[in-house]
N, C-alpha and C positions, 0 to 999 in steps of 0.2 A: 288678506295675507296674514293680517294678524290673530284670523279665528284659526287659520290652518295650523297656524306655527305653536298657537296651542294645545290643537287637538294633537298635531306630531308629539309633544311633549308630553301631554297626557296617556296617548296610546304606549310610547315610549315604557312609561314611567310603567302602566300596567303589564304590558311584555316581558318587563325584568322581574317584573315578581316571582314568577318562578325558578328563575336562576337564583336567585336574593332567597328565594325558600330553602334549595338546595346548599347554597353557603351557609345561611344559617344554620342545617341539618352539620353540618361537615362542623360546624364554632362549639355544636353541642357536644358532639362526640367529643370533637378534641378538650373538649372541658372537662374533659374524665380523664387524660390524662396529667400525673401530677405534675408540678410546675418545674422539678430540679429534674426531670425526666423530658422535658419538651425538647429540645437544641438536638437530644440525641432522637427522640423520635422521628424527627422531620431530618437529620440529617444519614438515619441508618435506610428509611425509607428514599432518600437521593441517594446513597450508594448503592442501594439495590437497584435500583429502575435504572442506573449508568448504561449498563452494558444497552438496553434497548435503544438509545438515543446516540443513533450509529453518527447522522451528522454534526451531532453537536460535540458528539466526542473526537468529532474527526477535528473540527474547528479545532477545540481547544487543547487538544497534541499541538499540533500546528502551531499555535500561538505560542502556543509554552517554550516549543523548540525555537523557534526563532525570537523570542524575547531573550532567550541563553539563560533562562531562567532553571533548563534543567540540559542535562548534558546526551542523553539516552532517550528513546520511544519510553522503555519500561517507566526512568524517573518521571516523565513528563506525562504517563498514564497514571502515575500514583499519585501526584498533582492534580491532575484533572478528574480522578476521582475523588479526593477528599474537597477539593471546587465544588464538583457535583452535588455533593452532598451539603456543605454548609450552608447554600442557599436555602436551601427547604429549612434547613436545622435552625440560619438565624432568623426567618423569617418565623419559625414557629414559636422561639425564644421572645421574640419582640411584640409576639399576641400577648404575652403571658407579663411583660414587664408594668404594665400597668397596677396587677393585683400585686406587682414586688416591689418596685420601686417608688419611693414616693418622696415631698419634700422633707421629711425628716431623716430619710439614712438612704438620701441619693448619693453624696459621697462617699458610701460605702464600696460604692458598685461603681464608682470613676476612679479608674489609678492616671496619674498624669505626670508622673515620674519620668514617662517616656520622651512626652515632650518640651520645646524648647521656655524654656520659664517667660518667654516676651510673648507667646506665642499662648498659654496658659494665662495668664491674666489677662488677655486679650478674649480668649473664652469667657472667665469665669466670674469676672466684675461685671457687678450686676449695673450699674451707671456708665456713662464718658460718652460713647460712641458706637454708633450701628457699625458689625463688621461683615467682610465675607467670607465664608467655610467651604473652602474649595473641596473636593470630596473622589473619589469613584465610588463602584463598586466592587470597594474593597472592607473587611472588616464587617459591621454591625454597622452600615449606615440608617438603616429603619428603629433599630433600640438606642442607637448615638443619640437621634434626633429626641427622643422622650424622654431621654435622662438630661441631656443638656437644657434640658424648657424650665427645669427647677431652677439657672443661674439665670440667664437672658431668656426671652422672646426668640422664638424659631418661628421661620418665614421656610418653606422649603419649595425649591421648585423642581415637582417632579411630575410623571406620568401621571394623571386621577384613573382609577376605573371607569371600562366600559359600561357597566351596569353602574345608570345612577343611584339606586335606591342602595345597593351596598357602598358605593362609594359617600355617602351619604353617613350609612350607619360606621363605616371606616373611620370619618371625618369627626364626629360623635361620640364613639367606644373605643377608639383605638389610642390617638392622641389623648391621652388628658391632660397636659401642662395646655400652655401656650403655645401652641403649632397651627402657627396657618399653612394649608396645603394649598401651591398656588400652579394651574396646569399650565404644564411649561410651552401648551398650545396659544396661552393666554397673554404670554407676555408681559414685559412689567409696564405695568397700568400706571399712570399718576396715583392711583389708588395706593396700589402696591408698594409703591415708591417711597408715599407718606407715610404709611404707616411704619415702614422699616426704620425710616431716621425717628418719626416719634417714638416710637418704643423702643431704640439702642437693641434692634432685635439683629439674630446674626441671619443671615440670607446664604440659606444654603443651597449648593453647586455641584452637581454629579459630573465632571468636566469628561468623563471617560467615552462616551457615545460619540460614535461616527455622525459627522458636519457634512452636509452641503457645502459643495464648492460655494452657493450663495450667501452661506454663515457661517461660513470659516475659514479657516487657514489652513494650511498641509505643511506639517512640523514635524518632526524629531518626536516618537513615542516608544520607548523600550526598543530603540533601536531600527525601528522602521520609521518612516512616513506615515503618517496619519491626520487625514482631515480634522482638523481640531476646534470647536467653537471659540470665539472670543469673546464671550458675555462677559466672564470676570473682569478681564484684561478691561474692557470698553467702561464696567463697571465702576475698575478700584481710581482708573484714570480721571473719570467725568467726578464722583464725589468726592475722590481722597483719602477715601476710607481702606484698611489694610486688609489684610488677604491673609487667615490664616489656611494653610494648605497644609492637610495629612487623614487620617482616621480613625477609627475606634474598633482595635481586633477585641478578640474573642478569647480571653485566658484561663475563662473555669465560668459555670453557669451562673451568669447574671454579673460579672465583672468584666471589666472591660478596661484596654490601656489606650493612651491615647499615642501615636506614631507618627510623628511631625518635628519640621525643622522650624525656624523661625519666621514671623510676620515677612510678608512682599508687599511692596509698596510700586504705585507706579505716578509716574509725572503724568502732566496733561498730554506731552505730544509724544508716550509712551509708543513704539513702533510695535505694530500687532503682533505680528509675528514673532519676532523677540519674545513676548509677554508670553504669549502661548507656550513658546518651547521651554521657559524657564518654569510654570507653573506645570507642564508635563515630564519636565525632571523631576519639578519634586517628586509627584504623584508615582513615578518612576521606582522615585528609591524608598518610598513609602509602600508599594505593591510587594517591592522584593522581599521585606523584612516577611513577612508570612504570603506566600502566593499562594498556602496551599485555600485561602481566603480573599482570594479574588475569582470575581466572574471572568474565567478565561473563554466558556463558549462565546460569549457574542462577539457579535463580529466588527471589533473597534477596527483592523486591517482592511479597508475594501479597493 
C-alpha cells in the first residue's frame, strides 16, 4: 500500500507538469506586462469575457437584486460587471505585489483610517496575542494577506491548488512574508494550532462559502438565509482570542483601505448561531461599502 500511494504521488507529480509548463508560459508573458498596468489588465480582460459567462452572470444579478444592494436589472448588471472584472484584475495585482511591496514601504500601500482603531492595533502590533481575520471575498483578500506578513505572521486558510507542482511554486514565489497556506481540506491540526499561538500569527477566515447543514448553521446573510460555517465562532470561544472582522478594498494600484468595525469577542458557552449571524452582519456592511468588489457569482444562496 505504501509503494502504491507513492507511485500515485509520483505519477501525480509528473501528470502536472505539463499544466505547471503551461502556467508558467502564461507568469512569463504576464511578466511583460508593467506592474501599475496589471489590476487593469486582468480586470479589462474580466469585463470583456462577462457577456460569455451567461450562468454566472445570471447568479449574480440574482444576488445583487436580492441582497437590495442595487435597485434595477441595469444597476445590478453594472455591479456584476465591474465584480466580474476585479477578480481577474486583483488577483493579477497580487502576482505583481511581491516585486512592490516590501518591509521597508509596506505602510505605504495600507491606509487604515477606515478601520476601527481597536480593531488596527489588533492587526498591526507585532507582539501580545494570536488573533482571527474574519474575511470574504470581498476587496484584495490575496494582496491583504502579503502586505499584512510584514506586521504579524499570516496563517491562511484557504482552497490550495489542484496541481501540486504549481501550488508548490505558488507556496514558494507568491507569498514572501510569513504566510502559511493551510488547506482548508486539512483542518486545524495540533500542528496548526501551535504554531498560531507561538507566533501571535493572525489566522485568517473567508467566512463567505456555502456550509453543509453538517458544518454549519443557516443564519441571516444580506438578507437571506444562508448556511453559514462556524469555525471562527467555535474558534474565538475555545481560545479567547478576538475576531477582527472586515477587509482590504482596492483604492488606486497597489493601495489598499482597510473596511471594518471593531474587535468580536465571544464567551465560552457562545450560542452558535448567534456568533454566526453577528459576524455575517458584519461582513454584511463591510460588502456594501464597495459591492462593486465582491464575488457576487458564487453561489453563497443555496
Amino acid at each position: 500500500m505504501k509503494r502504491g500511494a507513492k507511485g500515485g504521488g509520483f505519477l501525480a507529480t509528473v501528470s502536472a507538469v505539463p499544466v505547471f509548463l503551461l502556467f508558467l508560459l502564461a507568469l512569463g508573458l504576464f511578466a511583460l506586462v508593467p506592474r501599475r498596468f496589471a489590476y487593469s489588465f486582468g480586470a479589462g480582460a474580466g469585463r470583456l469575457l462577462y457577456p460569455l459567462f451567461r450562468k454566472r452572470r445570471r447568479i449574480a444579478i440574482d444576488n445583487i437584486l436580492k441582497a437590495g444592494v442595487a435597485k434595477t436589472p441595469e444597476e445590478a448588471d453594472r455591479i456584476a460587471r465591474a465584480a466580474f472584472g476585479h477578480l481577474p484584475g486583483h488577483i493579477c495585482e497580487a502576482i505583481k505585489v511581491p516585486s512592490v511591496v516590501n518591509a521597508g514601504n509596506w505602510r505605504e500601500h495600507l491606509d487604515v483610517s477606515g478601520g476601527a482603531p481597536e480593531a488596527v492595533e489588533l492587526l498591526l502590533e507585532r507582539t501580545g496575542r494570536p488573533i482571527l481575520l474574519v474575511s470574504a471575498h470581498h476587496g484584495v483578500w490575496e494582496a491583504a494577506t502579503n502586505v499584512l506578513s510584514f506586521t504579524r505572521p499570516m496563517i491562511a486558510i484557504a482552497r490550495t491548488m489542484n496541481n501540486p507542482v504549481a501550488a508548490r511554486w505558488m507556496e514558494r514565489r507568491h507569498f514572501r512574508g510569513p504566510v502559511t497556506v493551510i488547506d482548508k481540506n486539512r483542518g486545524f491540526t495540533p500542528d496548526v494550532m501551535r504554531k498560531w499561538r507561538a507566533e501571535n500569527a493572525a489566522m485568517t477566515i473567508l467566512m463567505d462559502q456555502h456550509a453543509s447543514p453538517k458544518h454549519g448553521v443557516k443564519v441571516d446573510f444580506m438578507g437571506r438565509p444562508a448556511w453559514t460555517f462556524t469555525t471562527a465562532v467555535r474558534l474565538a470561544a475555545k481560545t479567547g482570542c478576538p475576531i477582527v472582522v472586515g477587509s482590504f478594498v482596492r483604492v488606486a494600484p497597489f493601495k489598499y483601505r482597510l473596511v471594518g468595525g471593531p474587535p468580536v469577542a465571544f464567551p465560552p458557552d457562545v450560542d452558535m448561531k448567534e456568533g454566526a449571524r453577528i459576524l455575517n452582519a458584519r461582513l454584511a456592511d463591510v460588502i456594501r461599502t464597495c459591492p462593486e468588489q465582491y464575488l457576487w457569482s458564487h453561489r453563497r444562496w443555496r
